[in-house]
N, C-alpha and C positions, 0 to 999 in steps of 0.2 A: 516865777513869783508865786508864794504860795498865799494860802487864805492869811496867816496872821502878819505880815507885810505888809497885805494890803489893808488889815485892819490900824495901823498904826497910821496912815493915811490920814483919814480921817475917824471922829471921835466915837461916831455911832456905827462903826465898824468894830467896834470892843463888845460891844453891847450884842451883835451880831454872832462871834467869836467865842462868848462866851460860853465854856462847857460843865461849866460846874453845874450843881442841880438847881429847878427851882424851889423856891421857899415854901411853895403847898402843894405837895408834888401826888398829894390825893384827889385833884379836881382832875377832869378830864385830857383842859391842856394842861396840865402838869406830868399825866401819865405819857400824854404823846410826846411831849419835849424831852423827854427821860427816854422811852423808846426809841427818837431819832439822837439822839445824842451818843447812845449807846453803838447804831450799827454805823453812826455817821466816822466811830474811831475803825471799824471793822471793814467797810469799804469806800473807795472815794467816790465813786458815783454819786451813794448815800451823803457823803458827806456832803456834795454840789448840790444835792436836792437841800440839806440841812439848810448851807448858807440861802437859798432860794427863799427858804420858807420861814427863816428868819429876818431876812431883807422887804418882805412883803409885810409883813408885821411890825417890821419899824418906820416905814415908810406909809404906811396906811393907818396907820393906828388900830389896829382889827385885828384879834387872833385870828391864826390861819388855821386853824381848828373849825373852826366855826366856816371858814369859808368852804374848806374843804367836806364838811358834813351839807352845805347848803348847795354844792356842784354833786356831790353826790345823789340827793335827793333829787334835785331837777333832771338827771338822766334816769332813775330811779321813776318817776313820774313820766317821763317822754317813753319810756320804754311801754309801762302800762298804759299810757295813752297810744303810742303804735296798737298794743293788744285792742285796745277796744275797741278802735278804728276799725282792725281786722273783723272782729266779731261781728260789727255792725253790719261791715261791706256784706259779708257774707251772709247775713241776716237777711239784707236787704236784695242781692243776688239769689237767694232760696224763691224768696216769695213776692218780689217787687220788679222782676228784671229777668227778661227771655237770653237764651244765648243760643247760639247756632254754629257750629263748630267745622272747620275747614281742614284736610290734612293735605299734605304739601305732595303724596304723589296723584291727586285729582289735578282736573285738567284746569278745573274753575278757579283750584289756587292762584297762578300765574295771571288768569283774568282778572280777579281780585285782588292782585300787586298791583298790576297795572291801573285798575283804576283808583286805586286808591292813592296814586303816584301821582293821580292829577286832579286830587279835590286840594284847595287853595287853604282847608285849615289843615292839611297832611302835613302840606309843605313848609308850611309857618310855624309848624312846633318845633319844640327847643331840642326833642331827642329823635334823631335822622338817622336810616341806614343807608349810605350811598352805594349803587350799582351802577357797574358801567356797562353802557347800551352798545351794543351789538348791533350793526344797522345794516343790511344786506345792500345789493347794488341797486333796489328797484325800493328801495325805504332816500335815494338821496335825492336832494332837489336841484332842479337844474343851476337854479338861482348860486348853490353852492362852490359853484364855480367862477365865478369872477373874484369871490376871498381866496382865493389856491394864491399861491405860489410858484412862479415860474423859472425855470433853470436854463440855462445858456449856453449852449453844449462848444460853442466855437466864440473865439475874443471879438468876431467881424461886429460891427454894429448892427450889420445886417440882419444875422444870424437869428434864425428864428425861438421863440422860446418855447419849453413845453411845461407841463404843467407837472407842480412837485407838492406831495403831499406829505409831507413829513410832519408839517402840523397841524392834519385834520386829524389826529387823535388829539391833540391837544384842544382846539375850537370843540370837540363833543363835549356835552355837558350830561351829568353824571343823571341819575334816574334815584329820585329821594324816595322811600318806602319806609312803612313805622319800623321802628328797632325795636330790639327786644323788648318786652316791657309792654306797658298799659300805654297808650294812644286814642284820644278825644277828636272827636270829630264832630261837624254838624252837617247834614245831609238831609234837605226837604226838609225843614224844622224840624226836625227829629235828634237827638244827642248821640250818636253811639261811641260805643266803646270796643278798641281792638286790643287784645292782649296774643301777642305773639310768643310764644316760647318754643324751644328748642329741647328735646330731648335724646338721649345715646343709650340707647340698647345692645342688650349684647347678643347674641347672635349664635349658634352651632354652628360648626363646619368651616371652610373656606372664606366666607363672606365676614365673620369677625363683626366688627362693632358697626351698628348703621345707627344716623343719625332721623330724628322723625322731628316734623315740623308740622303744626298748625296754629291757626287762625282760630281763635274765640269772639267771635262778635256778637255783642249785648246792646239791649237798650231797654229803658223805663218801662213798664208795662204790664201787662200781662197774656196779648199775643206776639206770636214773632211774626206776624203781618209785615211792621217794617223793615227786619229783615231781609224776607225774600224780597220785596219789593227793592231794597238796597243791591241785593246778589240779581236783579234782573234787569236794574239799570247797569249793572256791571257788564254783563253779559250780552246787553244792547249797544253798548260801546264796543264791546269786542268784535259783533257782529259789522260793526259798521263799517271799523277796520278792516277786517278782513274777507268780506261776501265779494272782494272784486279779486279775492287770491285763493292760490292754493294749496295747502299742507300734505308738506311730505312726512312720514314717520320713517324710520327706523329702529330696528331693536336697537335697544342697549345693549352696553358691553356687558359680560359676566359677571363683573362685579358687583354693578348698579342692579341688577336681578331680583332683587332686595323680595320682591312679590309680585304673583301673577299682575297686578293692577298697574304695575312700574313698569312694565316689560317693554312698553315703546316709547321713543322720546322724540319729540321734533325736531326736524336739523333741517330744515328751509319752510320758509312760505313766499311762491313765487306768484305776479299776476299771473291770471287765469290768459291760455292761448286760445286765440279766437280757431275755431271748427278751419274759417277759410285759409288757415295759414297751415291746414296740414294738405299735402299733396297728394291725392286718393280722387279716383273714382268718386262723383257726387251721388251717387246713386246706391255707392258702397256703403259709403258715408249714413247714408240717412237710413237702409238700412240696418245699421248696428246702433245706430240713435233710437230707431222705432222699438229694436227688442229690445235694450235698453230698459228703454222710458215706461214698456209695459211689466218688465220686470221689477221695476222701482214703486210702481204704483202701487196707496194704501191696500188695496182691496185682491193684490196678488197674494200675500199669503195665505188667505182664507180659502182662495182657490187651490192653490198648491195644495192646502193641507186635506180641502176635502176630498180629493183624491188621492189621497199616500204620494203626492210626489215631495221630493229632498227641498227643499228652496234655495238652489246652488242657480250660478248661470255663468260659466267657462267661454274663454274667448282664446282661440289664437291667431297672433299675428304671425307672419311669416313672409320673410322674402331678404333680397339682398342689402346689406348694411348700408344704414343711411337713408335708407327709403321713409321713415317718418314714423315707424312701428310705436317708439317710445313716446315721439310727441304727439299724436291721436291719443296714446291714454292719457297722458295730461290734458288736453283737449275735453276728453271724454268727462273728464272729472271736473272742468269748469263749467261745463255746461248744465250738469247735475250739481255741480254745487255740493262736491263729497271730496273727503280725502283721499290720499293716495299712499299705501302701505308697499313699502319695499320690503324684498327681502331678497338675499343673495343665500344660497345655496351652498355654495363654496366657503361661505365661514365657519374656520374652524371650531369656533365659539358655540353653535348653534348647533347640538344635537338631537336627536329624534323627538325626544321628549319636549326638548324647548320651540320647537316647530310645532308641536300638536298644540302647548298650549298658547306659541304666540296667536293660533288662528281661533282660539277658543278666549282671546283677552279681543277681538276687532268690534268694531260698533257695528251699529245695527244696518247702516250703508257705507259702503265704502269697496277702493279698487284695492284690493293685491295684487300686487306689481312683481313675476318673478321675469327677471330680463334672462336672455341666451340660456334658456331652458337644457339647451340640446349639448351646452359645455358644463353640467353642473356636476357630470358623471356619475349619474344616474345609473345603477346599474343592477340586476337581478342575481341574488343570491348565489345560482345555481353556476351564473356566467363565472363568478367571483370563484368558484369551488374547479371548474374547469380550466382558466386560466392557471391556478395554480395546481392544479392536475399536471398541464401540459409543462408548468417551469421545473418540475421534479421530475417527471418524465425525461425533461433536455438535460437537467442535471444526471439523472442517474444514468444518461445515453451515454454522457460526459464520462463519468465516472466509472464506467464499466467497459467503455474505451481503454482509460486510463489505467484499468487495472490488468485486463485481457493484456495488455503492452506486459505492463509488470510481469504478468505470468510466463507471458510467453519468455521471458526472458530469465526467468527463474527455472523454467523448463529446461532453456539451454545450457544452463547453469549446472543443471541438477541433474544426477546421475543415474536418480532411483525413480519411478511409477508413483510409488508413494510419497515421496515429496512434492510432485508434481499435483498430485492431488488433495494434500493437506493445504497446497497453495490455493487452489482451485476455491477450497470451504474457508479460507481465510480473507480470501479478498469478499466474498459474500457476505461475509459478518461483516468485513471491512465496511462498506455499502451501505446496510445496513445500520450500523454504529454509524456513519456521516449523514444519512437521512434524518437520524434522530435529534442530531446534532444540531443540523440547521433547523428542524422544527423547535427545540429549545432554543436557540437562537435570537428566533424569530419570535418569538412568546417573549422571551426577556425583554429587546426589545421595546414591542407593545407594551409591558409593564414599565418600563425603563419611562417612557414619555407621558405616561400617569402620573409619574411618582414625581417628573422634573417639574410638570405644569399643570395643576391639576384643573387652571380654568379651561385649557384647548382639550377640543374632543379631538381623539383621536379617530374615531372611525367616523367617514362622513356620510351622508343620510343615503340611506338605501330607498331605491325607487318605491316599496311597500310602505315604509317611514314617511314617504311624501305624498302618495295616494289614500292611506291610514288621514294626514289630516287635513286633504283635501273635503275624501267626501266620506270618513269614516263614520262608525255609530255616534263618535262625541263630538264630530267634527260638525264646525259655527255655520250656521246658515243666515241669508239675508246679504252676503259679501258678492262683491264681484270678483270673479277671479280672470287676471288676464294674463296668459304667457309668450313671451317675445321668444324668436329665433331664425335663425338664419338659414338652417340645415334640418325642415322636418322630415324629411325621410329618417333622419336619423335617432329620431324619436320610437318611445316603445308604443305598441299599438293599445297595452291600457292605459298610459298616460294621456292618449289624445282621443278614447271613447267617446260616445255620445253617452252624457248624461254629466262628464269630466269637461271637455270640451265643447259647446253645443254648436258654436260659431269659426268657422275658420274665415281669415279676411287676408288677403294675400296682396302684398308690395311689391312691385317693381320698378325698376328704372324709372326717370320719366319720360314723358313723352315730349313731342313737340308743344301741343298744346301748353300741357303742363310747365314746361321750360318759359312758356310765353307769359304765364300766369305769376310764376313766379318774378319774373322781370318784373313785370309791370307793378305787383304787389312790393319790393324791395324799392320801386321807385316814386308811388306815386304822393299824392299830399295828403300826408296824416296830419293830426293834429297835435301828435306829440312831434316837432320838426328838431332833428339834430340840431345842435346850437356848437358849430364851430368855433373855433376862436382866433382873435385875431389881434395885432397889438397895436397901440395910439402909438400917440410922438410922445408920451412918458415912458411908456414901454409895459403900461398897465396890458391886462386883456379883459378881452370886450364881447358879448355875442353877436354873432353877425346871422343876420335871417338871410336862409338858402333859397333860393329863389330854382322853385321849383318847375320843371316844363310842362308846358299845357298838354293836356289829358290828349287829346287826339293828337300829336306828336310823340308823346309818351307811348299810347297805343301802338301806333307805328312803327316806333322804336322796337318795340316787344313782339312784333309780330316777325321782323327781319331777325329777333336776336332767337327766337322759336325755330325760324325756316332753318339754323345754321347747328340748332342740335340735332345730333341724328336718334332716331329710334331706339329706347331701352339699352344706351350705353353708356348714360353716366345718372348717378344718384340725384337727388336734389340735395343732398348735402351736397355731393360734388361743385353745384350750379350754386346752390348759394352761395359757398367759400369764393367761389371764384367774384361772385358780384360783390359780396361783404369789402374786399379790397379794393374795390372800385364805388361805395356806396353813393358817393357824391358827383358820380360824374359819368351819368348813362350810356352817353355819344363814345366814350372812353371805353367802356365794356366792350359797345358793339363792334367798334375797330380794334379792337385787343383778343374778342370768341373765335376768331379763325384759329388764330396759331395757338390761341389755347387748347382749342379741341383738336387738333393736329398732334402735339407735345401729347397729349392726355391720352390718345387714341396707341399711340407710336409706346408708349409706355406701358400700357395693357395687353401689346401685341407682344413684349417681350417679356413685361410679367416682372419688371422692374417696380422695386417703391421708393424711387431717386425722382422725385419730381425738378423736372427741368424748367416750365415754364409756368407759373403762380396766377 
């Protein structure tokens, strides 16, 4: 159906329709009626907009001229009013209003999401950035467990239920933080203002475009007093959080490298392990506490320095796996209330250069944590130039086997001295020509796995590489450094210098004792008590309190399960795994340790890793 169809309709549809010109076609609407009439025959868009703006005009009594010059003007007007707004704000930001500025690879940004995630006018505003929370195993509460879900493995009625979690990501509720944009808030009668924005840089090299984020926080004034004061309640919530745990770092991957300042990133915080729960010598123990404690103290740099000495202080663990080596340094680091930096040695990612400066980005206390030292293959230049000495040596023994054969047989072949002997200078070039070969080879190669990856190092840290930023000239002081191993004979003798290493502390087996201690510590009454489950006549679950054995029976217990380990022949990993399976039921251990350490012993003797009895 077209436009004049429907103007026959009805009467003021003629009136609408109509395209002739108007009668004073010199006033304003008269030029625009004549302009649209014109393109309205040239497109039909034009023409839908015509019929529009003539149906508004017979239905309103009002040129649309006039309307359309007075919607012009009010955006016209909203626009210069945006401007002046602007001018003001920033008038009033110059000289009326502090600001104090956050970038997102500091550590305090993340502290200040988080609390700013849990003021009550954050979370009541209308523009929200939802994050989803990531809760570790020592972040859930016990209580969390009676909402679980339970699963029925067998039809019996009987049949016990176990607990199914398929919709505790569901039950998590998201973490609200400001969104991009300008965010009001009030804090201690104070107003302030967060402006979040997000920016993309471009970048040389490999790494390409990186994204940069900070935090702008403002308030009325003319000191930033309440600011800090804002970022120190910040960071007093963090504290409170976290002083009973402990942070692990890790380098970032290759890509995230972005700047010395980004190079480590958090990937746990675990509670802090009590001293008693590592299995060591007490005496050993309060030893490496005591240098410790006097190494950490204010008043040791000043000493160190006024005598030229490095402010380093090296530790090695050492002894058979499982002995406790890794958890005394977490141990170590709850007790000082510091973090603990890893670093593996063996990543490809991480070469010479990015080791000097992870140890020149660490704080002013803190453990470096390098585990199985003695497998990181560590190894001296010269060994590296000898080895492959000795592989071209066997090649060309190879080869000069293989040619001697040829010859002789081209000898027997050959009728003349002189062919016999052009043979002789041809397999020599031969030789020769293949040495050079596999050196080109082996160069292509090398460049070959440059060229595929350019984040993986290809050649991995040389033993100079790791002593350089141990204790080099730019290498960071005020850290601790601790190194784990199983095998220190097999370490190099500058790697474990005095002045590198100051401390050796040595693991073994445990003993009877020790086996006793462990018992009794895996059984006695904490106050954090397991919370079994158990099911009603709905078939809900319920916690049931363990009813734990009195302390001198318990004793007892531990003393008989002590007498039945033998001497420095099984780990306390060994002894715990064995109790962990039996957590709830002591008298059960003790009648189960015979033929365990029997199985266990019987398995050692043969050098089997088929465990038979659990």
């Amino acid at each position: 159906m077209d436009l004049s169809s429907v103007g026959r309709m009805a009467p003021w549809f003629k009136a609408l329709n109509d395209t002739s010109k108007p009668e004073n076609s010199t006033t304003f609407p008269g030029i625009l009626d004549s302009v649209l009439t014109t393109a309205g025959q040239a497109s039909p868009l034009l023409q839908l907009f015509l019929f529009v703006y003539r149906l508004v005009g017979a239905q309103l009594g009002l040129d649309p001229s006039i309307l359309l010059t007075f919607l012009g003007c009010l955006w016209g007007l909203s626009k210069l009013f945006d401007q002046v707004c602007a001018v003001v704000d920033n008038f009033i930001s110059d000289y009326f209003r502090c600001t104090v500025c956050v970038k997102d690879n500091d550590q305090i940004f993340s502290t200040l999401m988080q609390f700013l995630s849990e003021q009550e006018d954050v979370a009541t505003n209308r523009h929200l950035a939802a994050e989803t929370i990531y809760k570790s195993a020592w972040d859930e509460e016990e209580d969390s467990a009676a909402a679980l879900a339970t699963t029925v493995v067998e039809d019996d009625d009987d049949s016990p239920k176990y607990l199914n979690f398929a919709s505790d990501a569901a039950r998590c509720n998201p973490r609200y933080v400001p969104a991009m944009g300008t965010t009001g808030f009030w804090h201690e009668g104070v107003y302030f203002r967060v402006y979040r924005r997000k920016e993309t840089l471009q970048t040389q090299g490999w790494m390409g475009n990186k994204d940069v984020e900070e935090l702008r926080i403002s308030c009325f004034g003319r000191s930033t007093e309440p600011i800090k004061n804002l970022l120190k309640d910040a960071k007093t919530v963090f504290f409170l959080d976290t002083r009973y745990k402990t942070t692990i770092f890790r380098p970032r991957i290759k890509e995230n490298r972005r700047d010395a300042w980004s190079m480590w990133q958090q990937v746990a915080r675990r509670p802090i392990r009590p001293m008693s729960t590592v299995i060591l010598e007490n005496q050993e123990k309060h030893n490496v506490l005591r240098d410790i404690n006097e190494y950490l103290h204010p008043g040791t740099p000043k000493w160190y320095a006024s005598r030229g000495i490095p402010l380093r202080r090296g530790y090695l663990f050492h002894g058979p796996p499982g002995t406790g080596k890794t958890s005394f340094s977490f141990a170590l680091a709850g007790v000082f209330g510091i973090d603990i930096y890893v670093i593996s040695l063996q990543d490809p990612t991480i070469s010479e250069e990015d080791l000097a400066v992870l140890f020149t980005r660490l704080p002013r206390r803190c453990i470096v944590l390098l585990e199985d030292i003695d497998t990181a293959g560590l190894r001296r230049p010269n060994d590296e130039d000898k080895d492959e000495e000795n592989t071209e040596g066997t090649t060309d023994k190879e080869d000069t086997s293989k040619s001697d054969k040829s010859t002789k047989k081209k000898k027997a072949k050959s009728k003349k001295d002189s062919d016999s002997s052009s043979s002789d200078s041809s397999s020599e070039e031969e030789r020769k020509k293949r040495r050079r070969k596999r050196r080109h080879r082996r160069d292509r190669e090398n460049t070959g796995n440059k060229g595929t990856n350019n984040i993986l190092s290809v050649e991995s840290i040389s033993l100079s590489g790791l002593l350089n930023a141990i204790d080099g000239v730019a290498s960071h002081e005020g850290r601790i450094l601790i190194m784990t191993t199983n095998k220190p004979e097999s370490l190099d003798e500058a790697l474990i210098r005095p002045g590198r290493v100051d401390v050796q502390v040595g693991f073994k087996n445990a003993t009877s004792e020790q086996a006793t201690e462990l018992f009794y510590r895996m059984y006695e009454v904490s106050k954090n008590k397991p919370v079994p489950m158990a099911k009603t006549a709905n078939g809900s679950a319920h916690v049931v309190e363990v009813k734990d054995e009195e302390d001198d029976e318990l004793r007892e217990t531990s003393n008989k399960f002590g007498e039945l380990i033998p001497e420095d022949t099984f780990s306390p990993a060994e002894i715990q795994g064995f109790l962990l399976k039996r957590k709830k039921c002591p008298k059960q251990a003790l009648q189960d340790a015979d033929g365990w350490i029997q199985a266990i012993v019987k398995q050692k003797e043969l050098k089997s890793k088929v465990v038979t009895v659990q």
